[in-house]
N, C-alpha and C positions, 0 to 999 in steps of 0.2 A: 338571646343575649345581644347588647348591643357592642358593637366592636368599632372603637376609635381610634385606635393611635394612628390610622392614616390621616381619620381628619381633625387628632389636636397635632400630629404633626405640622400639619398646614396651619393649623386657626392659635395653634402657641407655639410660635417658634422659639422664645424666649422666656417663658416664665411657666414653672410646672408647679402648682400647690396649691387645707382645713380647711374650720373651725371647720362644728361642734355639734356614743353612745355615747359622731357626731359626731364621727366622727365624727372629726373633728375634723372638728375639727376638727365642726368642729369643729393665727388669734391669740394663742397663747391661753387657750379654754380649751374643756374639756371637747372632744371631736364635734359637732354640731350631729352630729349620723348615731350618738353614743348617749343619750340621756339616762340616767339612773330612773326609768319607769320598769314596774313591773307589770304594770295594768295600764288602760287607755282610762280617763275620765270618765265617768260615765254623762250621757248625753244631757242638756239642759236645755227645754222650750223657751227659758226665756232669751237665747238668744238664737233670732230665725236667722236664716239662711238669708244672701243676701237676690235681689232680685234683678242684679243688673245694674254697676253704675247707669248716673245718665249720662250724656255728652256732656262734657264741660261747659261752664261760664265762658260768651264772649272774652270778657275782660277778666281773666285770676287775678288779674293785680287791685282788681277792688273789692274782693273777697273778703268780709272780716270773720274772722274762726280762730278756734284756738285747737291745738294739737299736741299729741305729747306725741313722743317719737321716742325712739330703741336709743341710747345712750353708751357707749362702753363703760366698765366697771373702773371700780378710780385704780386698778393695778394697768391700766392702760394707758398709760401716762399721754404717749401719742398720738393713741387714736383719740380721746379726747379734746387735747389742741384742734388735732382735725377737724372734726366737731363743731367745736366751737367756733372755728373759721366760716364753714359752711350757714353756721345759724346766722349769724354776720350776714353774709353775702346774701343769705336767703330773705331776709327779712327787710334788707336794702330794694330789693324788686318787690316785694311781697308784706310793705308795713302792715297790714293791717292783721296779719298773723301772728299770733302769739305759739310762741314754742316752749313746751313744758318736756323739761328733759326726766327720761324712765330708764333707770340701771335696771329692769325686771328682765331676766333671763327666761328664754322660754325653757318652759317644763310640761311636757303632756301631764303631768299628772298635777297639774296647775292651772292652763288654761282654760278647764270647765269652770273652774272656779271664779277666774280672773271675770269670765265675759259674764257666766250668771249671776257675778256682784258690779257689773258695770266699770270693772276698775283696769280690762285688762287697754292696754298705749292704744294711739289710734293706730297707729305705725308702729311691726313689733317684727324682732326677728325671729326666724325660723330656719330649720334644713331641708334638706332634700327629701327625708322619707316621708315629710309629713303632710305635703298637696291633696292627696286626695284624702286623708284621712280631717284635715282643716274643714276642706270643702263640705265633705258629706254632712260634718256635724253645722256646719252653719257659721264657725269661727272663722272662715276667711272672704272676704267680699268680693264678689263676682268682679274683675278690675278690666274684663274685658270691651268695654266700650275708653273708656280712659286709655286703655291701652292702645287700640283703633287710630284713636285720637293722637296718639305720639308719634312725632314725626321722625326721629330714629328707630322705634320698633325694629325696621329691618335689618340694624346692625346689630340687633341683641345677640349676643352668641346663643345660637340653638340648642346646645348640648346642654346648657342651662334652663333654656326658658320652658321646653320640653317638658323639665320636671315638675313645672306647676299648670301644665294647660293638662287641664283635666275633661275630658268628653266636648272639646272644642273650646273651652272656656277658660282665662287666666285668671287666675286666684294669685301670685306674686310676681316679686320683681327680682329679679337675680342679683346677686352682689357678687359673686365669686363662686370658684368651687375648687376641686380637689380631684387624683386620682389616688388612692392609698396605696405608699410605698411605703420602700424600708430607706432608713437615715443610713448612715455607716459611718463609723467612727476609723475613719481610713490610719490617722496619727497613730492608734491605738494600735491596730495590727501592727504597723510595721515599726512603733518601738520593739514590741514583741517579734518580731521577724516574722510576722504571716501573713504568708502571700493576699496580696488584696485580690477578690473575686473578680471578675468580666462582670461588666451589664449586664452582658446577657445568661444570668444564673440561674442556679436550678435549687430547689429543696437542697438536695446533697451539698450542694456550695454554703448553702444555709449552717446546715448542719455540722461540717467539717469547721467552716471558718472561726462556729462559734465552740466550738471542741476547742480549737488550737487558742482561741484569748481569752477562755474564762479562765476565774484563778480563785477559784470558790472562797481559799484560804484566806482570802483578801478581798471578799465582797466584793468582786467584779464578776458579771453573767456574761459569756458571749453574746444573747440575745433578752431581750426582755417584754416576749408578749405580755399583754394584757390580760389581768387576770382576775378582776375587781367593777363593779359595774355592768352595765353593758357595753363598756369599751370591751369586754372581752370576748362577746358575740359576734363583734364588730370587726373585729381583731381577725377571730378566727375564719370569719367568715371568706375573707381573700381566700385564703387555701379553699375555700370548698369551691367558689369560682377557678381557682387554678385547675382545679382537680377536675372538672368539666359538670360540677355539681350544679343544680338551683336550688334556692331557699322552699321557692314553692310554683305550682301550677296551678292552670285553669281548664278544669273538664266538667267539661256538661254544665257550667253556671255554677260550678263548687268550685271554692281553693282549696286546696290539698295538699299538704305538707309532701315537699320531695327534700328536704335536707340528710332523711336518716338513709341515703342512697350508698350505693358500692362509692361514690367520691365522696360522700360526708365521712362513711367510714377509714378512707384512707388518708385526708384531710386531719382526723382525729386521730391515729395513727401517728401521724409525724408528729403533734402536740406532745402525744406519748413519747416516743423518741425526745423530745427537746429533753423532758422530766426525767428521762430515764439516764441521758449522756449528762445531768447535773450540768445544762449550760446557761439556765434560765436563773432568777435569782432565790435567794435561799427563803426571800417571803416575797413569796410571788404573786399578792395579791394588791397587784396594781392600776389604780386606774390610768385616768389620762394623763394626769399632771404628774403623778408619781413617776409614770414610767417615762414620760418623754424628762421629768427633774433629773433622774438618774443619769439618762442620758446625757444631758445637758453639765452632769456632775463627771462624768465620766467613769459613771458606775458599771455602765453596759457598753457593749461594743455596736450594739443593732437595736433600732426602738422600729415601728410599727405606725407609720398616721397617716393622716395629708402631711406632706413632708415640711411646710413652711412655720408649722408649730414649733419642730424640734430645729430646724435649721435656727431659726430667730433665737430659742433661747439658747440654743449650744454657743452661736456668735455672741451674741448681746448679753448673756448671761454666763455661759458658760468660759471666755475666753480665747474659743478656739479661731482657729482663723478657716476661712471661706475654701483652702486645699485640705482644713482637717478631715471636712465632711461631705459626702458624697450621698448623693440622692440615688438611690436605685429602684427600679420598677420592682413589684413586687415578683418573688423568683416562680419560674417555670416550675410545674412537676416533676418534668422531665426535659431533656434538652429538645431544645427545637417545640419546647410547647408557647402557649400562650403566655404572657407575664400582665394576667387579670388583677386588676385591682378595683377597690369597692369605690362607683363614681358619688361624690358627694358634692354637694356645696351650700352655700350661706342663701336667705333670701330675705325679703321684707313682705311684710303681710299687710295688708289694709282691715283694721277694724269695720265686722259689717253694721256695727251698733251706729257707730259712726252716722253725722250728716251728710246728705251727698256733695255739701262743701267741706265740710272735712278732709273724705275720703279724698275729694279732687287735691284740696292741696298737699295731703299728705303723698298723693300719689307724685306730685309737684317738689315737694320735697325730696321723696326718696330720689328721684331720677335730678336735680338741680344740677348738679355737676357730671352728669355724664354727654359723653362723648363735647368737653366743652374744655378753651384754653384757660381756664381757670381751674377747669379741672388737673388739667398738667400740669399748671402750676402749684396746684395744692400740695399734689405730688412730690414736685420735686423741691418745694419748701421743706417738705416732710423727710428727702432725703440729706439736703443740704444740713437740717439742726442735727439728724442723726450722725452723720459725717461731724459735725462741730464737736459732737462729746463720744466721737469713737466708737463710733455703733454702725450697724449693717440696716439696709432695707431690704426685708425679702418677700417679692412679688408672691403671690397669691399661685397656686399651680394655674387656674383657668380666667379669665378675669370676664365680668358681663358682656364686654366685647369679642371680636370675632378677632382674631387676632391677625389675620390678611387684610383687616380692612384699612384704612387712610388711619381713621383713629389709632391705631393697632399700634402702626409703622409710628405712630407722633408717639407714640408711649415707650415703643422702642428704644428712641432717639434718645429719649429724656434719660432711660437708666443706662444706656450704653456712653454718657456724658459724667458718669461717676462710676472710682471702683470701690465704693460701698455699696454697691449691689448684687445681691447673691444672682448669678446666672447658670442656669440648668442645660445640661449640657445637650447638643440637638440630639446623641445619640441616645439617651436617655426618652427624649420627645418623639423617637423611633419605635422604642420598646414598647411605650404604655399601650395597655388596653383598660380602655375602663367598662365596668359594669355596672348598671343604675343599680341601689337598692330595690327592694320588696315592696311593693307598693300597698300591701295589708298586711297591718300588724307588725312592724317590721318592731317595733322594739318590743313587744312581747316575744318575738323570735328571740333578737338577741337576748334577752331576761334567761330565757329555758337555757341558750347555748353557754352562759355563761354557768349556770347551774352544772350542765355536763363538764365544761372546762373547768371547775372548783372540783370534782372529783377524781378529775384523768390528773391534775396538780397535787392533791391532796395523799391521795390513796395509792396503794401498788395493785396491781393484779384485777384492774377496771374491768367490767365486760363492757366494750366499747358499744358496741353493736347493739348491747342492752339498755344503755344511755341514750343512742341515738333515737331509736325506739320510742323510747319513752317518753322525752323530750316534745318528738312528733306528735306522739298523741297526745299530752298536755295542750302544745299550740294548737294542732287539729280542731280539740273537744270544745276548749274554752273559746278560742277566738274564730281558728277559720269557718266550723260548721255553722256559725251564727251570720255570715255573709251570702249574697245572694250578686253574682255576678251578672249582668244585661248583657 
């Protein structure tokens, strides 16, 4: 397990949070860690592996190529502007590039498809569980000489870039990331008069809290896992981290399912428990956007994400104000335990089909605005129109940067200069632990887990233990016995 809250204490003093089973963001999308796959693609020769950018071009600015690039969806209203600011700026240093804009979402169970018809961006986004599984098949291009070449490289924040250096080798770019906590609709308790919980909380705080603000009779849940997709693998999977569980191990050059362990089963246990004290909602088959909407509506008291999802729309959509809601680490088992959450985050991919000028400017792209004073300004243009029509800006939990560093402090500056910015509190930034995802298979994982959580939701009288099982050996049979670890 990797344990961070000492060093996002350090590396985010200021800003904790998605996107996108992806989590999620997984934005105001579905978690980025959370994709609706059941299956992985199945492999495609016609697109190889890539073989190593080469060094860049002397001169990029004389480059002529065309590129398509990752695009937000038109429900993005802002980040589009953004967007399109960048392409502006971009193509002022850089005329001879044409930029062809792509809303295509990634999907594993798309991308075989996209690259074996040549169609999928040069520049695409992706999450966190999906590095090495990119890499192997061929669909992400070796970006480690380009990378070499970049002369900020060393401020990239680590905890991100990590997740795509695969066997010494980088396959993306980081954009941001996440640690998965719980939202809290703090206004909520205490119209109701209940007691709002400590940071530092436990299951039982969980449980109690959401005992005393459901009101079934009125379609409000004190909490509202996820129950729909593989947000809900995804979901459950914090508890099995808290509980001091792993998804899976490596013995002898085999992976090997370890989730159906004495902490999957008590992990699955408290599930049971939410179902059984009626504090979850009466159709509990929710995914991402459902369940953080509810939230956002004021349907639930407690949602489940990277936290910057539901914060944005509870603000910006829901009304609330920035004391309604409170970000909290995911809870302890027990007191004085861990408060683990599933580390995610956002990245950019380089098409290996791609020319090697392509890849170079798209790499040129992705990185244009970082660690740069145009970058801060894009920023806080973006907070200023927000602030113009009464809207909140909320920072990302992790951001590509390092968050002690020179740039870090200029980013600081920028949102501690307006109060329409949501700000995370340090003691908060104390608590997190985060845990990377599954590195094979991880959303066929979640796929099984959320099958087990459809019948500990659905049914009374589950044999937990006989689920978890079972689960195990479906992942096992299908996915892990077909891998061979070096």
């Amino acid at each position: 397990m990797r344990k961070i809250s000492t060093v996002i204490a350090c590396l985010i003093v200021f800003s904790l949070v998605l996107a996108a089973c992806g989590g999620g963001d997984k934005n105001n999308n579905a978690s980025p860690s959370a994709s609706n796959s059941a299956s992985a693609p199945a492999d495609n020769s016609s697109a190889p592996a890539s073989e190593g950018s080469e060094a860049p071009a002397a001169d990029p600015t004389q480059i002529k190529a065309t590129i398509s690039i990752y695009y937000p969806t038109p429900d993005q209203v802002e980040k589009r502007a953004l967007e399109d600011d960048r392409i502006k700026r971009f193509n002022e240093v850089y005329p001879n590039v044409e930029i062809v804009k792509s809303d295509w979402q990634y999907n594993p169970n798309e991308i075989g498809i996209k690259m074996g018809a040549n169609e999928a961006p040069t520049l695409f986004n992706t999450y966190a569980t999906e590095g090495k599984f990119l890499a192997e098949k061929g669909w992400a291009a070796d970006i480690t000489e380009l990378f070499n070449a970049y002369d900020k490289k060393d401020q990239l924040n680590p905890i991100l870039l990590d997740q795509f250096n695969i066997g010494g080798k980088i396959y993306g770019i980081p954009q941001q990331g996440y640690v998965v906590g719980t939202v809290v609709n703090t206004k909520m308790l205490k119209d109701k008069g209940v007691a709002v919980p400590p940071l530092d909380w436990t299951w039982d705080d969980v449980l109690n809290t959401a005992k005393a603000v459901a009101d079934p009779g009125k379609g409000i849940s004190g909490i509202a896992p996820m129950g729909k997709g593989n947000e809900a693998g995804w979901n459950w999977t914090n508890f099995l981290f808290e509980a001091g569980g792993e998804i899976q191990k490596v013995e002898g050059g085999k992976v090997v399912a370890a989730f159906n362990s004495d902490a999957g089963l008590k992990a699955l246990e408290f599930y049971s428990k939410l179902k059984e004290a009626n504090v979850i909602p009466a159709d509990w088959a929710l995914g991402w956007g459902d369940a953080v909407g509810a939230f956002a509506q004021g349907r639930t008291a407690m949602v489940i994400a990277g936290p910057d999802g539901p914060i944005d729309q509870g603000l910006n959509q829901g009304g609330f104000k920035p004391e309604d809601l409170v970000v909290y680490p995911m809870p302890a088992a027990t007191a004085g335990g861990k408060h683990t959450g599933v580390l995610g985050g956002d990245f950019l991919v380089i098409n290996p089909n791609a020319t090697k000028e392509e890849q170079q400017m798209a790499f040129q792209y992705a990185v244009f605005d970082y660690f740069t004073d145009k970058g801060l300004e894009s920023i806080e243009v973006n907070i200023k129109a927000r602030k113009d029509e009464n809207k909140y800006f909320v920072p990302p939990v992790i951001q590509y940067f390092s968050q002690d560093s020179e740039y870090g402090q200029k980013m600081k500056a920028v949102y501690d200069k307006y109060d329409n910015v949501y700000q995370y509190s340090n003691e908060l930034m104390g608590l997190l632990d985060g845990k990377p995802e599954a590195q094979f298979n991880t959303q066929e994982y979640y796929a099984a887990m959320t099958n087990v959580i459809q019948e500990v939701f659905s049914k009374k009288g589950v044999d937990l233990k006989a689920q978890l099982d079972a689960a195990a050996k479906t992942v096992q049979e299908k996915f892990y016995d077909q891998i061979k670890v070096e």
